[in-house]
FIKOLZA-1660 file (N, C-alpha, C; in steps of 0.1 Angstrom, whole numbers, plus 5000, padded with zeros to 4 digits):
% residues 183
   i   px   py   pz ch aa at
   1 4914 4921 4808  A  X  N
   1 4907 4927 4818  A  X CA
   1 4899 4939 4812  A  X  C
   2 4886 4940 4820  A  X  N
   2 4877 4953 4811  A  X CA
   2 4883 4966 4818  A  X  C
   3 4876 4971 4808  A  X  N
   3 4881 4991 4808  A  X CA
   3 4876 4994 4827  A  X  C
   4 4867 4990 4830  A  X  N
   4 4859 4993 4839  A  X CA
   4 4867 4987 4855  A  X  C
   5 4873 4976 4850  A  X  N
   5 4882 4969 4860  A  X CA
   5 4890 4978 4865  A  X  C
   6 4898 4979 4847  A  X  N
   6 4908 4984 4850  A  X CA
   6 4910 5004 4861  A  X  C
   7 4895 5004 4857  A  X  N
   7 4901 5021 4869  A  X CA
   7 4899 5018 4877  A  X  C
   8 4896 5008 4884  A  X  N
   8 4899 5006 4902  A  X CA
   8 4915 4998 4903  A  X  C
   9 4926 5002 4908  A  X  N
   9 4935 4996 4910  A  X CA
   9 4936 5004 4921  A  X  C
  10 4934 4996 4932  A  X  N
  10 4940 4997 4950  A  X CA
  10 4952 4998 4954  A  X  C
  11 4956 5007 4957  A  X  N
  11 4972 5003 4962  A  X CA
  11 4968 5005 4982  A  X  C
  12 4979 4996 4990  A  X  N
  12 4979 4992 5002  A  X CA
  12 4988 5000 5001  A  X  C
  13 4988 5011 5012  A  X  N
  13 5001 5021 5022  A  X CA
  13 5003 5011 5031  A  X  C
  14 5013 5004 5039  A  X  N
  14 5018 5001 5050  A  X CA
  14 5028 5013 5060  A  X  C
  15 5028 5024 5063  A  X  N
  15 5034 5032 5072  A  X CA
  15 5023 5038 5087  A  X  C
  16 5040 5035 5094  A  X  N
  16 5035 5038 5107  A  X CA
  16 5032 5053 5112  A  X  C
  17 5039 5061 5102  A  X  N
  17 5041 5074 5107  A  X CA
  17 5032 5085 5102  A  X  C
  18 5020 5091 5108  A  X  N
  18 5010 5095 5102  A  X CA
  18 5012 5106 5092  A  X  C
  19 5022 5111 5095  A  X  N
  19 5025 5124 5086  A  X CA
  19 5031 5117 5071  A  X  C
  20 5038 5105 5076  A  X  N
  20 5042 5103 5058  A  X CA
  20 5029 5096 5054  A  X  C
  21 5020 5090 5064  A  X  N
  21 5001 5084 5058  A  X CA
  21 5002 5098 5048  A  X  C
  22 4996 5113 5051  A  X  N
  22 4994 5121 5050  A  X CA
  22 5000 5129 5036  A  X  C
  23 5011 5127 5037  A  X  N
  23 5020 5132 5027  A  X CA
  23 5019 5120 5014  A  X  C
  24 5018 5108 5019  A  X  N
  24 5019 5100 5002  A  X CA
  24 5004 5101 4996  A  X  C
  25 4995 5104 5008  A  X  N
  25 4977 5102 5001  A  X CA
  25 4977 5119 4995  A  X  C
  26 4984 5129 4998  A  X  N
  26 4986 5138 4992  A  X CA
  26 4988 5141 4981  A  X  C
  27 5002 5131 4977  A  X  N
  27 5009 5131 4971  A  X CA
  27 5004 5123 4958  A  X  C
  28 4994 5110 4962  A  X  N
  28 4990 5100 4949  A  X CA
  28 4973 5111 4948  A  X  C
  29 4969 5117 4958  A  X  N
  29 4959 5127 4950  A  X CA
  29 4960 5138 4943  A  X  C
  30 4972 5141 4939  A  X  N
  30 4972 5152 4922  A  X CA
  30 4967 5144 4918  A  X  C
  31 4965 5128 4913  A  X  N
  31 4965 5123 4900  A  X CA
  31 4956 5116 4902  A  X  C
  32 4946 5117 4917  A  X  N
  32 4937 5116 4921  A  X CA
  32 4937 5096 4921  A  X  C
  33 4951 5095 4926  A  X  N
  33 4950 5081 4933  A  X CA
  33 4950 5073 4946  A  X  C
  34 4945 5086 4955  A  X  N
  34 4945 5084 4971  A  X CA
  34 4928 5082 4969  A  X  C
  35 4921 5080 4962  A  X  N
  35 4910 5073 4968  A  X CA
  35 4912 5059 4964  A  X  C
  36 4919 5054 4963  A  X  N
  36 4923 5041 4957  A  X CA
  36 4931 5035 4970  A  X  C
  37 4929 5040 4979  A  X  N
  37 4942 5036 4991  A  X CA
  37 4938 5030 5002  A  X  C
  38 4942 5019 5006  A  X  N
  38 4940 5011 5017  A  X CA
  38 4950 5016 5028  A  X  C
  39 4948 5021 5038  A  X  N
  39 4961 5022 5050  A  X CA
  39 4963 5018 5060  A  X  C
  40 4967 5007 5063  A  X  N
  40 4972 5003 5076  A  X CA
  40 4992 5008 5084  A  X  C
  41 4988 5007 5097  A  X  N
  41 4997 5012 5104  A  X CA
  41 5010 5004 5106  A  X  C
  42 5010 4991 5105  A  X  N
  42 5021 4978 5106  A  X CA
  42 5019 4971 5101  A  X  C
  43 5031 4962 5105  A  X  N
  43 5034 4951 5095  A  X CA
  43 5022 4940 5099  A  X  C
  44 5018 4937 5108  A  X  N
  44 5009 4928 5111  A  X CA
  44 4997 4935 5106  A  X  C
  45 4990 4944 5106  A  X  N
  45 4979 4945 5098  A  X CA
  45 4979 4945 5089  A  X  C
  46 4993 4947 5080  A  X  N
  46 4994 4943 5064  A  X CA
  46 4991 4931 5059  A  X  C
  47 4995 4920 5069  A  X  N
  47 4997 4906 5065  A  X CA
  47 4981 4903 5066  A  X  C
  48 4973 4910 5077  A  X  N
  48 4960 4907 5082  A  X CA
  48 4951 4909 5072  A  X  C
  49 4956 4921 5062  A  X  N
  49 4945 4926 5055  A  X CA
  49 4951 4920 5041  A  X  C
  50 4960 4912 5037  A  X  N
  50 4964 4906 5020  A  X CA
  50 4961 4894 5027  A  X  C
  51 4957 4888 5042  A  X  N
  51 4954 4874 5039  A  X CA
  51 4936 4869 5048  A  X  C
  52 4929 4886 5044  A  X  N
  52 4917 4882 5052  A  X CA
  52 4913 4882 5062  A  X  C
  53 4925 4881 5075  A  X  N
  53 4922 4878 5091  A  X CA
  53 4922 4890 5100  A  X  C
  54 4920 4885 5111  A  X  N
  54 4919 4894 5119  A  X CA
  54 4908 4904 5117  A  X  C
  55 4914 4920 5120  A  X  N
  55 4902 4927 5119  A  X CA
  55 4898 4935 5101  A  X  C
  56 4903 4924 5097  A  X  N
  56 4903 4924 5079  A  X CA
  56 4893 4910 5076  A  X  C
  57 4890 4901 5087  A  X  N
  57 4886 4888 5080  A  X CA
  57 4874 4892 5066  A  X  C
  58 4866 4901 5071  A  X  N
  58 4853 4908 5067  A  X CA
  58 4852 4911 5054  A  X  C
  59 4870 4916 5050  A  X  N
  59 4872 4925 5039  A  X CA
  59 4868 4914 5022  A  X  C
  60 4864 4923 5015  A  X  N
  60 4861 4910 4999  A  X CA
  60 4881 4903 4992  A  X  C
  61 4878 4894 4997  A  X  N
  61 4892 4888 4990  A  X CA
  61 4902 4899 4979  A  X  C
  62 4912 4894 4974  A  X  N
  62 4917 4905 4963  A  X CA
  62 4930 4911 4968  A  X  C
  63 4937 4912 4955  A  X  N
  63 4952 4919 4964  A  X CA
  63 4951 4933 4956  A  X  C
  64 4962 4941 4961  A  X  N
  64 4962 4954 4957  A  X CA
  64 4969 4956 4944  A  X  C
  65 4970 4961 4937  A  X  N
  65 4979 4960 4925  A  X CA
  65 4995 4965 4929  A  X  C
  66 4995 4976 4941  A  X  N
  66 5010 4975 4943  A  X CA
  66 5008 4974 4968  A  X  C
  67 5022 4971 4968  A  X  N
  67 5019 4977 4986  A  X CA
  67 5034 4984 4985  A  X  C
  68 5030 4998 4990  A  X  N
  68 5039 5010 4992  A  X CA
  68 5044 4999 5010  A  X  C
  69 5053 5000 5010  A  X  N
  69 5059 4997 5026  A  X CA
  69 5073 5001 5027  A  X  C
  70 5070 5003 5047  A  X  N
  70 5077 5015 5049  A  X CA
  70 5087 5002 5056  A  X  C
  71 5100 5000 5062  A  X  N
  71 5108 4991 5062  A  X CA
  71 5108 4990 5078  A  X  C
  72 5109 5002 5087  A  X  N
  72 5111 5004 5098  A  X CA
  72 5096 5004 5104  A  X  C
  73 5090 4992 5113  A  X  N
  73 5075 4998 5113  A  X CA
  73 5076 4987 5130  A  X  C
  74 5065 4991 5140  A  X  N
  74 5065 4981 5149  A  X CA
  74 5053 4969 5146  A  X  C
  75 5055 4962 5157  A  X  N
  75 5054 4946 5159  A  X CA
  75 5059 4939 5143  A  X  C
  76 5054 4937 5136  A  X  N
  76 5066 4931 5122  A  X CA
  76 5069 4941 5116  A  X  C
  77 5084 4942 5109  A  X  N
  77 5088 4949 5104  A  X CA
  77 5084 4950 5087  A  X  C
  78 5091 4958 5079  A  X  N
  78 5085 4952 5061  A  X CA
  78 5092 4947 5060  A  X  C
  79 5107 4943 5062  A  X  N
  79 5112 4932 5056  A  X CA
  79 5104 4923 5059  A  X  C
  80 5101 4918 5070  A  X  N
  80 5098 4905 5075  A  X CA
  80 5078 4902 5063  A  X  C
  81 5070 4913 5064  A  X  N
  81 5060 4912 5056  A  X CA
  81 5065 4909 5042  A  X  C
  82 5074 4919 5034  A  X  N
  82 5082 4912 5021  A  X CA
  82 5081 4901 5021  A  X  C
  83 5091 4893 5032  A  X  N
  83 5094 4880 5031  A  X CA
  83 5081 4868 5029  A  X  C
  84 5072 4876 5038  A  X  N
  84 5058 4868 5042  A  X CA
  84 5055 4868 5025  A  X  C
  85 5050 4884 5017  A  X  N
  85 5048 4883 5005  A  X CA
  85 5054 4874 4995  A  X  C
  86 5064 4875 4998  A  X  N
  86 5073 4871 4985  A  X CA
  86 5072 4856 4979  A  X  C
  87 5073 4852 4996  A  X  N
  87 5069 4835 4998  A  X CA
  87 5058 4828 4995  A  X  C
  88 5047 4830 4999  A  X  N
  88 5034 4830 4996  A  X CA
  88 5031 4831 4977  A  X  C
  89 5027 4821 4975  A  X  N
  89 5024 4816 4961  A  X CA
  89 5011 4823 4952  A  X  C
  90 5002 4825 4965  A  X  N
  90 4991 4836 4959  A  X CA
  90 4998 4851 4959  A  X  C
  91 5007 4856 4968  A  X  N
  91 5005 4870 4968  A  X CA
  91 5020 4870 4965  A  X  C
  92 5028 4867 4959  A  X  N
  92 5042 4864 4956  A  X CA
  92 5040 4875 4937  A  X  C
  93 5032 4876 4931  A  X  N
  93 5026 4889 4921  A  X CA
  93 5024 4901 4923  A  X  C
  94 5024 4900 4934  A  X  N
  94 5019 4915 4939  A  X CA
  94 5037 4923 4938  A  X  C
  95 5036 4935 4933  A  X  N
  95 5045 4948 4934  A  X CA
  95 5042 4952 4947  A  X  C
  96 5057 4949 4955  A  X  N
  96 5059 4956 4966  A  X CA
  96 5073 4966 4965  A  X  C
  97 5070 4981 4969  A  X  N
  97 5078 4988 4967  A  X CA
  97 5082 4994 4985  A  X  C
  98 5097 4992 4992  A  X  N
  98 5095 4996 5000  A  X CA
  98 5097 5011 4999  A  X  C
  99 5093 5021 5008  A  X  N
  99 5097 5031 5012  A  X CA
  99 5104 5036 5026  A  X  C
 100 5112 5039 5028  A  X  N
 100 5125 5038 5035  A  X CA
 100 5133 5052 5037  A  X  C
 101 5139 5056 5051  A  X  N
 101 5145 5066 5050  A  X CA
 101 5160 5062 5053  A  X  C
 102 5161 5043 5053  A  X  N
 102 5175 5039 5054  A  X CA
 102 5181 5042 5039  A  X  C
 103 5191 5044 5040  A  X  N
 103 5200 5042 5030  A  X CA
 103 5210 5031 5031  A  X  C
 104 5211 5027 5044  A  X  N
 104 5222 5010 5046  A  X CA
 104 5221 5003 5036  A  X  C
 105 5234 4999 5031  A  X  N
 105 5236 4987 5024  A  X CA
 105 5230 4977 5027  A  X  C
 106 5230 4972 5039  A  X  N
 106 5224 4961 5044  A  X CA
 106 5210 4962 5039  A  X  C
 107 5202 4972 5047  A  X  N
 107 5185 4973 5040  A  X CA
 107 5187 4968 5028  A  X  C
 108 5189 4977 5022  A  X  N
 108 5190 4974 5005  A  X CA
 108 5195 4960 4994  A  X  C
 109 5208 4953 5003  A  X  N
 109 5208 4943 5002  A  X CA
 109 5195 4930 5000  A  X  C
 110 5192 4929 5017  A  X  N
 110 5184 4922 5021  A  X CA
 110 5168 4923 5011  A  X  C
 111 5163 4937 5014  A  X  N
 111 5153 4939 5006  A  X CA
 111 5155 4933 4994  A  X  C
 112 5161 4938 4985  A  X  N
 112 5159 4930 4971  A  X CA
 112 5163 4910 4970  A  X  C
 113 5174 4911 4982  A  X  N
 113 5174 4893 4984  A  X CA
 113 5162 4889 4980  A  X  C
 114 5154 4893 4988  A  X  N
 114 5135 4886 4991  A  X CA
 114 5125 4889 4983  A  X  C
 115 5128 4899 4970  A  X  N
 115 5123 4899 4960  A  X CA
 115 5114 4913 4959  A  X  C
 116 5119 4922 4965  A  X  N
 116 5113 4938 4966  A  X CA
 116 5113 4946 4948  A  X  C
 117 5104 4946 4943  A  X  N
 117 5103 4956 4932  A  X CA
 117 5111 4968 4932  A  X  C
 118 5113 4974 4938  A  X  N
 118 5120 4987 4940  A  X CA
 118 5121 4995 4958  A  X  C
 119 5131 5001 4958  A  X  N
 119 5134 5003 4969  A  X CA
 119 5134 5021 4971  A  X  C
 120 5127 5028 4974  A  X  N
 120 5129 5040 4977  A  X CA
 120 5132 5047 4987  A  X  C
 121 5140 5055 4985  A  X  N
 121 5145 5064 5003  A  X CA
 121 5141 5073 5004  A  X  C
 122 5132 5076 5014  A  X  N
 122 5120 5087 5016  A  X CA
 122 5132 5100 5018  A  X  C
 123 5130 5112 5005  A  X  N
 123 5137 5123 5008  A  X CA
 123 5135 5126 5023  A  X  C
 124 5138 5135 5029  A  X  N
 124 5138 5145 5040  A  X CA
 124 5132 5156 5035  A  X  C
 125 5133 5162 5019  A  X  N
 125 5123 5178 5019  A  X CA
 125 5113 5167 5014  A  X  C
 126 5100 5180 5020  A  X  N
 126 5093 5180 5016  A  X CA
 126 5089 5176 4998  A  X  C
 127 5087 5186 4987  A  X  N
 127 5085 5185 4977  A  X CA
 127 5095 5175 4970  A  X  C
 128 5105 5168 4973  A  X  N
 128 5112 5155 4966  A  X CA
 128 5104 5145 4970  A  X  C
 129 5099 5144 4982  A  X  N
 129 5093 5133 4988  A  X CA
 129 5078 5129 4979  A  X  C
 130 5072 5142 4980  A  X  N
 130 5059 5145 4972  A  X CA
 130 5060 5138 4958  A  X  C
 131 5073 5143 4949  A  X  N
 131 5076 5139 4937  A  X CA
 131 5080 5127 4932  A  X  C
 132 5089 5115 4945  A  X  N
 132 5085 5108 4940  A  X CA
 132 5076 5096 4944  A  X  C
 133 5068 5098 4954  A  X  N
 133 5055 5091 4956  A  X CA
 133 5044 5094 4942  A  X  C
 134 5044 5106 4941  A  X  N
 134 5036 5110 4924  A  X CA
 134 5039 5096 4914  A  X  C
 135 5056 5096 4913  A  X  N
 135 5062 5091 4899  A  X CA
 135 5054 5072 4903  A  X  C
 136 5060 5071 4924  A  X  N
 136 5055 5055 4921  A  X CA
 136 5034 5055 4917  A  X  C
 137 5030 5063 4919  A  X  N
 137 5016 5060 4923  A  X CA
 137 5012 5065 4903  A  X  C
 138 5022 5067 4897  A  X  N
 138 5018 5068 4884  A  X CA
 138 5022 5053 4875  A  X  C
 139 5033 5053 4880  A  X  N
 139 5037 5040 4874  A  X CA
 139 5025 5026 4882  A  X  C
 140 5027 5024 4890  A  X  N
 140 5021 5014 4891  A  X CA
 140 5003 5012 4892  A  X  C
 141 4999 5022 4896  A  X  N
 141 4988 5026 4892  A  X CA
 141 4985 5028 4879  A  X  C
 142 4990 5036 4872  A  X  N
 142 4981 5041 4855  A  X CA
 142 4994 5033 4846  A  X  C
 143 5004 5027 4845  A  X  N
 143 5013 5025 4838  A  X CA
 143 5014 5013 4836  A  X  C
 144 5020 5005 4849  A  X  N
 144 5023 4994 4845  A  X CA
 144 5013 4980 4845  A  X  C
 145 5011 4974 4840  A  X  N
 145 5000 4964 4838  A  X CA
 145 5004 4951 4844  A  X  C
 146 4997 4950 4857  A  X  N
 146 4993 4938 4868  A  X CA
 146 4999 4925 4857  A  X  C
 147 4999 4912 4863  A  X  N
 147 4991 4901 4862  A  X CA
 147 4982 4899 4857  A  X  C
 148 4976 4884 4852  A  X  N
 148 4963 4887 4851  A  X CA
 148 4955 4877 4860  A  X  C
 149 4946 4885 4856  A  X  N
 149 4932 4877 4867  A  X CA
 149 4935 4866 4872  A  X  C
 150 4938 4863 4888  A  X  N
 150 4943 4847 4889  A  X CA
 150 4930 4849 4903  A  X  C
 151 4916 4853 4903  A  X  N
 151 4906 4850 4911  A  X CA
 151 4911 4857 4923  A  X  C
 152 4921 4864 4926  A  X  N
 152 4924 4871 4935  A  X CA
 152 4923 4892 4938  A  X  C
 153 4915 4889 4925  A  X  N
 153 4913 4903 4924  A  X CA
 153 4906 4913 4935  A  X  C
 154 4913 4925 4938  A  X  N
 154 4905 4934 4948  A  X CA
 154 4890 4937 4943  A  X  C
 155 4881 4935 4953  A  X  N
 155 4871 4947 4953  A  X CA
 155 4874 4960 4951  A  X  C
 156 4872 4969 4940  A  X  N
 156 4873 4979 4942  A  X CA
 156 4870 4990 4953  A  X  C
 157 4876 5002 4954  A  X  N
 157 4873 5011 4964  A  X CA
 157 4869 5018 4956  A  X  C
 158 4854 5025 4960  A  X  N
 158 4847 5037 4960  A  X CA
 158 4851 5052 4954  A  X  C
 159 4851 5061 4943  A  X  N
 159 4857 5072 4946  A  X CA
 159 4857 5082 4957  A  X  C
 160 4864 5086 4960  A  X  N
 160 4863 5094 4974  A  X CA
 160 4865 5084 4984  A  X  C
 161 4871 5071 4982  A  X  N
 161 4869 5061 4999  A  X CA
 161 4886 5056 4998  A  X  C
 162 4890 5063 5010  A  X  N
 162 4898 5059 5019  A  X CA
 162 4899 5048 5030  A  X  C
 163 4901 5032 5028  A  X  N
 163 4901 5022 5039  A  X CA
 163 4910 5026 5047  A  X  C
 164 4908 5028 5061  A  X  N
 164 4920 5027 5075  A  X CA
 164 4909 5013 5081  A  X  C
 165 4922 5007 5088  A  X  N
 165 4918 4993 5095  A  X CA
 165 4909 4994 5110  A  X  C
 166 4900 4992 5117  A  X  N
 166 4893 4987 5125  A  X CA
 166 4887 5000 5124  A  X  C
 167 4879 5006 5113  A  X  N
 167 4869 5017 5114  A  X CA
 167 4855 5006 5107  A  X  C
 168 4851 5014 5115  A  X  N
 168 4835 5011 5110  A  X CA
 168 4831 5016 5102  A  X  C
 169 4828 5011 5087  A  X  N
 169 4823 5015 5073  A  X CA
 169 4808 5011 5072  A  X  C
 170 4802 5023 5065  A  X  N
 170 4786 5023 5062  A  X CA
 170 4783 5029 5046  A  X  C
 171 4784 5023 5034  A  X  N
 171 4785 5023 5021  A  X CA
 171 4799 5029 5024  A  X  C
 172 4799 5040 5012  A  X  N
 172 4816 5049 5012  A  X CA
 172 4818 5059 5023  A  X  C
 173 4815 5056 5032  A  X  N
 173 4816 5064 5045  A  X CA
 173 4826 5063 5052  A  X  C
 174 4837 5070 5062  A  X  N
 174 4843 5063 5067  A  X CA
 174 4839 5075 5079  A  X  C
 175 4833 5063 5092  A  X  N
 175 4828 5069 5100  A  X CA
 175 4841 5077 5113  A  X  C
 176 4853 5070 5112  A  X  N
 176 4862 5074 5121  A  X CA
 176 4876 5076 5113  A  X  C
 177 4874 5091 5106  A  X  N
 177 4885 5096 5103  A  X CA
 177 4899 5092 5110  A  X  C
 178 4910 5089 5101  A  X  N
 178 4923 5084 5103  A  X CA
 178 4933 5097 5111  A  X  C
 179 4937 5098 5120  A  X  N
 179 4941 5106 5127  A  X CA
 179 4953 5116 5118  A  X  C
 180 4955 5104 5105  A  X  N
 180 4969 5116 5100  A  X CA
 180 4961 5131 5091  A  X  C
 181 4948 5128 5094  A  X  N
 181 4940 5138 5087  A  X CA
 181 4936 5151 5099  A  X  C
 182 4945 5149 5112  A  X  N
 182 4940 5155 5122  A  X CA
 182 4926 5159 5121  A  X  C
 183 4918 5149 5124  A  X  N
 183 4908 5153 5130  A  X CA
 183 4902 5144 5141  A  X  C
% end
């Protein structure tokens, strides 16, 4: 892969809850990897936007190098997306890391049954939370080295470009700020 590839690596947020949107794009921009971030709200726009449809049909083919997912989310849950990932023969490569404020055996169980890279449990403070969204958005971003090229590669994002799902984009613009940015 060229030098030039390699600094675009996308990572997909899947969380519902705009404050932890907020806190992990915070958290992967020290190291200035929240322009790298796709975010959708649920499990169904996750599946919409790694397989093209819906209000993703539009989007340039390509998976993300990792998808941060949150476990507890409405209409599909992340397990059930995992499962969708895991199965699927093109996107079955991809590092999925959930993030989770269960600590149940059962979660944790099941999750790695279906083939979860790693499983995190979203602290409660603040600054542990921060720390280790940093550590995953270092490792899988600048650390660990993808797959190779199997024609499914992302279009890169833009520096400074944040994707949220059914906004209207004009070059690196994003015309309708993501509400976890209150505005």
């Amino acid at each position: 892969m060229d030098t030039e590839t390699n600094n675009f690596k996308n990572i997909l947020l899947v969380e519902d809850d705009p404050q932890d949107v907020a806190l992990t794009l915070a958290a992967l921009d020290e190291y200035h990897l929240a322009n790298r971030v796709f975010v959708v709200n649920d499990g169904e726009d996750a599946l919409d936007y790694l397989y093209c449809q819906g209000k993703f049909k539009i989007r340039t083919r390509g998976d993300p190098i990792v998808v941060l997912l949150d476990l507890k989310m409405p209409k599909v849950n992340g397990l059930e997306v995992l499962k969708a990932i895991k199965a699927d023969e093109d996107l079955k490569s991809i590092p999925v890391v959930m993030l989770s404020s269960s600590r149940e055996t059962p979660d944790l169980v099941e999750c790695y049954k279906h083939g979860v890279n790693a499983y995190v449990v979203k602290p409660v403070d603040f600054a542990e939370f921060m720390k280790a969204v940093k550590l995953l958005g270092i490792f899988w971003a600048a650390v660990n080295e993808p797959p190779p090229n199997t024609g499914r590669e992302e279009t890169p994002v833009q520096p400074g470009e944040t994707i949220f799902p059914g906004k209207k984009e004009e070059g690196n613009e994003i015309l309708a700020p993501h509400s976890a940015f209150g505005r």
